[in-house]
ROLO-176654 format. One record per residue (C-alpha): residue number from 1; x, y, z. Coordinates in Angstrom, 1 decimal. Layout:
! ROLO-176654
R num     px     py     pz
R NUM      X      Y      Z
...
//
This chain:
! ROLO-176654
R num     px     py     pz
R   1    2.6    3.4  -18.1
R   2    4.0    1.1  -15.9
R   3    3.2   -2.9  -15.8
R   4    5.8   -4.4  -14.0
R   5    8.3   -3.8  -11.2
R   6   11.5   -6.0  -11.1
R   7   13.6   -4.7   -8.3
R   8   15.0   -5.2   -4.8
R   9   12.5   -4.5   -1.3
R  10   13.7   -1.2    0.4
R  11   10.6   -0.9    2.9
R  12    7.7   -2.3    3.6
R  13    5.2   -0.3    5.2
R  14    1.1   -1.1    6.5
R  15    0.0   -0.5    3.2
R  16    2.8    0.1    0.6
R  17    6.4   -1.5   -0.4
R  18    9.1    0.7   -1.9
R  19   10.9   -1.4   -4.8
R  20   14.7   -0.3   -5.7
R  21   14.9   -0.7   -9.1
R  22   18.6   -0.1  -10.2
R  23   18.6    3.2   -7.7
R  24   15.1    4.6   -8.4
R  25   12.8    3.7   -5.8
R  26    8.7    2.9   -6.7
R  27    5.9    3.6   -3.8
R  28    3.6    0.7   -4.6
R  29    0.7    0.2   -2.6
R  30   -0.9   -3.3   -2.3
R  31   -3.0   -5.8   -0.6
R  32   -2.3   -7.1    2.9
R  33   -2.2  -10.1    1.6
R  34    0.2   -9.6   -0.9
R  35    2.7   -7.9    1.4
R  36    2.7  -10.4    3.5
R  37    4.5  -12.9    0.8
R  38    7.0  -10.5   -0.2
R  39    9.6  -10.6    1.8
R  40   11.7   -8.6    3.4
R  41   14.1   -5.6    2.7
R  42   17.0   -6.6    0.9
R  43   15.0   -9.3   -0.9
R  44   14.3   -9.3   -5.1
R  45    9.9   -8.8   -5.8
R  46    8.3   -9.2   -8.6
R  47    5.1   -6.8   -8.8
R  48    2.4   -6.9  -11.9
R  49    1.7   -2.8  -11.2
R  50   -1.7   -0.7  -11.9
R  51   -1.2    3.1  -12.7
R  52   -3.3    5.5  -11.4
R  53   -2.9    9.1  -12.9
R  54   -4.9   11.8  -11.6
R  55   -4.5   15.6  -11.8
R  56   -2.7   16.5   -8.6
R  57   -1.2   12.4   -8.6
R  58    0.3    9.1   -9.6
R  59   -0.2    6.0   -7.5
R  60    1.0    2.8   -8.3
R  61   -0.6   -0.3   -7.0
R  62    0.9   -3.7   -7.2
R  63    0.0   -7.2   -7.4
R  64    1.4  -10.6   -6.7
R  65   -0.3  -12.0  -10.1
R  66   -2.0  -10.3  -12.8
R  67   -5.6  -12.6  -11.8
R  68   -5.1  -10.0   -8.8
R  69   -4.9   -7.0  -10.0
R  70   -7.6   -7.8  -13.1
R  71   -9.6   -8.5   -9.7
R  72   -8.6   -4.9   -8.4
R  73  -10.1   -3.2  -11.6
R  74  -12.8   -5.2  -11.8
R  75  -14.2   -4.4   -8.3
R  76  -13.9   -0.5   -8.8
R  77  -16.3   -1.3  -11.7
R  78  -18.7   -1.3   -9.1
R  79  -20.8    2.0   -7.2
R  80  -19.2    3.1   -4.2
R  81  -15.6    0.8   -4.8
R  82  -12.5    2.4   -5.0
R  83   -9.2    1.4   -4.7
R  84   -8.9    1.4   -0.9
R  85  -12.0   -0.8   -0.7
R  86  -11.0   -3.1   -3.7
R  87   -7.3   -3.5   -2.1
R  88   -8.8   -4.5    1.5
R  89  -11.2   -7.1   -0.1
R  90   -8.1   -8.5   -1.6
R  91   -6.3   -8.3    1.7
R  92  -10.0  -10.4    2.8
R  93  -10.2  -13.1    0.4
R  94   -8.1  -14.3   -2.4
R  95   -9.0  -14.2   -6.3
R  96  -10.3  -17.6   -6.3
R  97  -11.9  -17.1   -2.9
R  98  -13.7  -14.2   -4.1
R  99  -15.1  -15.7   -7.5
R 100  -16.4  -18.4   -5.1
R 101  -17.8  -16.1   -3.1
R 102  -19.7  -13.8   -6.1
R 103  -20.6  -17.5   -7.9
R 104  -22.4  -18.0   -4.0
R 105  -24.0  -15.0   -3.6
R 106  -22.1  -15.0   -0.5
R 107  -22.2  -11.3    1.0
R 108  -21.1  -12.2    4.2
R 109  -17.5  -13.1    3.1
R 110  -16.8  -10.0    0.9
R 111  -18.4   -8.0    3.7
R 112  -15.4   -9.1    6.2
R 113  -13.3   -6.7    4.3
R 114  -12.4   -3.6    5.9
R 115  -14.7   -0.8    4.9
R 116  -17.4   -3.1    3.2
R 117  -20.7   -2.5    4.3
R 118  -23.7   -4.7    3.9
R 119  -25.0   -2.7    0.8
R 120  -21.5   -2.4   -1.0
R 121  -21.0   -5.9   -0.5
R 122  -24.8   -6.8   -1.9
R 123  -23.6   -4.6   -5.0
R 124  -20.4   -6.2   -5.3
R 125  -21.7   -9.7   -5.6
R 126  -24.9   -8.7   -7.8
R 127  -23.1   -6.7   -9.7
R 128  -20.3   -9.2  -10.9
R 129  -22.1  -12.6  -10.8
R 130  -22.1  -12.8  -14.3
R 131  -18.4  -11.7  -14.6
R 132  -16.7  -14.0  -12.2
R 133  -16.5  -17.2  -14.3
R 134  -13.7  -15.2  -16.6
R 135  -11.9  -13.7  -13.7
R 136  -11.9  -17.1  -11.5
R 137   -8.4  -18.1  -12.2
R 138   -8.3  -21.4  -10.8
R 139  -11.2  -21.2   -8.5
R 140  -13.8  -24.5   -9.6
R 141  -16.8  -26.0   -9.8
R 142  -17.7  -22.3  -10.3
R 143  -21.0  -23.0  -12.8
R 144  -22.7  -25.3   -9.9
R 145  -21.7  -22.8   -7.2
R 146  -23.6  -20.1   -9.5
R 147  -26.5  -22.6   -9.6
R 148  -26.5  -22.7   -6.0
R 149  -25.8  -19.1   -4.9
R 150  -28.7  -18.1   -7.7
R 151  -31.0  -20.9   -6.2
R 152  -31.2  -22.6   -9.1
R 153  -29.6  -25.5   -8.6
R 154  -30.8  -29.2   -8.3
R 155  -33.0  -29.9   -5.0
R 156  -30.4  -32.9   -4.1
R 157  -27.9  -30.2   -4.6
R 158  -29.3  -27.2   -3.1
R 159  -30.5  -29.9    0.1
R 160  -26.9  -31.4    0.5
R 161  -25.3  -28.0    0.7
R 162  -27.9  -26.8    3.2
R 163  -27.2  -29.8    5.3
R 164  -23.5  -29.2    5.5
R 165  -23.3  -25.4    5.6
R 166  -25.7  -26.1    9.0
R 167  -23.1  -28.6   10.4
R 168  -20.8  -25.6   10.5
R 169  -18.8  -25.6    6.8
R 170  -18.8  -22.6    4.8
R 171  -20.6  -22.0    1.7
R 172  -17.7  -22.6   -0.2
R 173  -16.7  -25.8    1.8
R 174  -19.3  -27.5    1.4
R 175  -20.3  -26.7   -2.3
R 176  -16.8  -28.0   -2.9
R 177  -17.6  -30.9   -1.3
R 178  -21.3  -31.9   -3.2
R 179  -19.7  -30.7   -6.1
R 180  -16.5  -33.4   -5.3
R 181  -19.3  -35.8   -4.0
R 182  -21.4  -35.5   -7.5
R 183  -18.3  -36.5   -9.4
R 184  -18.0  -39.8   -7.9
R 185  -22.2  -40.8   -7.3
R 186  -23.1  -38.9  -10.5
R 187  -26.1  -36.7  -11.8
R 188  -28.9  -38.3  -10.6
R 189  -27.9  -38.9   -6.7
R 190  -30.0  -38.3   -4.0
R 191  -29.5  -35.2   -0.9
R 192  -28.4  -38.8    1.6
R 193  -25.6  -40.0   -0.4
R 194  -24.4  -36.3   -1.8
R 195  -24.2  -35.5    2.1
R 196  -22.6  -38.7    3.1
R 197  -19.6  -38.5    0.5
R 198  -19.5  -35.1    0.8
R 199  -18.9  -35.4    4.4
R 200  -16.4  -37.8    3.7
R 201  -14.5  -35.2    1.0
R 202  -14.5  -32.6    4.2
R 203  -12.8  -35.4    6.7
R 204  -10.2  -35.4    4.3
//
């Protein structure tokens, strides 16, 4: 079993990079994303890996941080995710971007991912709401955005995030912001003022 690759870039390709470690070359496929911060050829990479051993195969996959590639197994964890689907949501949205995204309920963002359809993405963010507070790196304010995405949160809460999420910000914008805002008027603020200083923490 392989868990890490230490080695030089030979070749990056759309979907793979092929790491030179002291004259044996590794096919590791990974995440848009994480390709694009590589490098180039030539360069030294550092890749946490993920083996996959089939019958008739042996992939590697590989990952900028181990958060990532906790986030890759965790995904196939859920109906009709594999590892092509789990890599391009991670080529979508990053680890904390995603937990954000689960804690909101918000299907539309993991549903940007290549090959995620409406009812994949439903599954993927029913099926791991309760899972994405231990995987959320240092994605925060995830508890409240779990409150809001479940639509349990307070009505001053729920009302300030509705008010800026219809002034154009994303869910995750502008939970970050009433969260941000609550810290500074407290608990017991009303929808006006969490609005007001949350628009100030997006003007920022």
């Amino acid at each position: 079993m392989i868990g890490k690759l230490k080695g030089t870039i030979d070749e990056i390709g759309d979907d793979y990079v092929l790491v030179d470690v002291h004259g044996v070359c590794y096919v590791a496929y990974c995440s848009a994303r994480t390709l694009s911060k590589l490098g180039s050829a030539g360069e030294a990479c550092v890749l946490f890996i993920e083996t996959y051993v089939r019958e008739d195969q042996l992939k590697l996959f590989g990952f900028q941080t181990q958060l990532e590639r906790e986030w890759f197994n965790l995904l196939q964890s859920v109906q009709g995710v594999g590892a092509k689907v789990a890599l391009a949501v991670l080529s979508t949205l990053t680890p904390p971007e995603l937990a954000n995204a689960i804690a909101l309920q918000d299907k539309t963002a993991v549903s940007r991912a290549q090959g995620v359809g409406p009812k994949v993405a439903i599954r993927i963010v029913t099926e791991l709401k309760n899972k994405a507070p231990a995987f959320a790196g240092d994605a925060i304010n995830i508890g409240l955005k779990q409150e809001i995405g479940e639509g349990v949160a307070a009505a001053p809460v729920a009302d300030a995030v509705s008010a800026l999420t219809n002034l154009g910000y994303s869910r995750d914008q502008a939970a970050n912001a009433v969260a941000a805002a609550m810290k500074t008027a407290g608990e017991g603020a009303d929808s006006a003022k969490l609005i007001r200083l949350g628009l100030r923490e997006l003007s920022r």
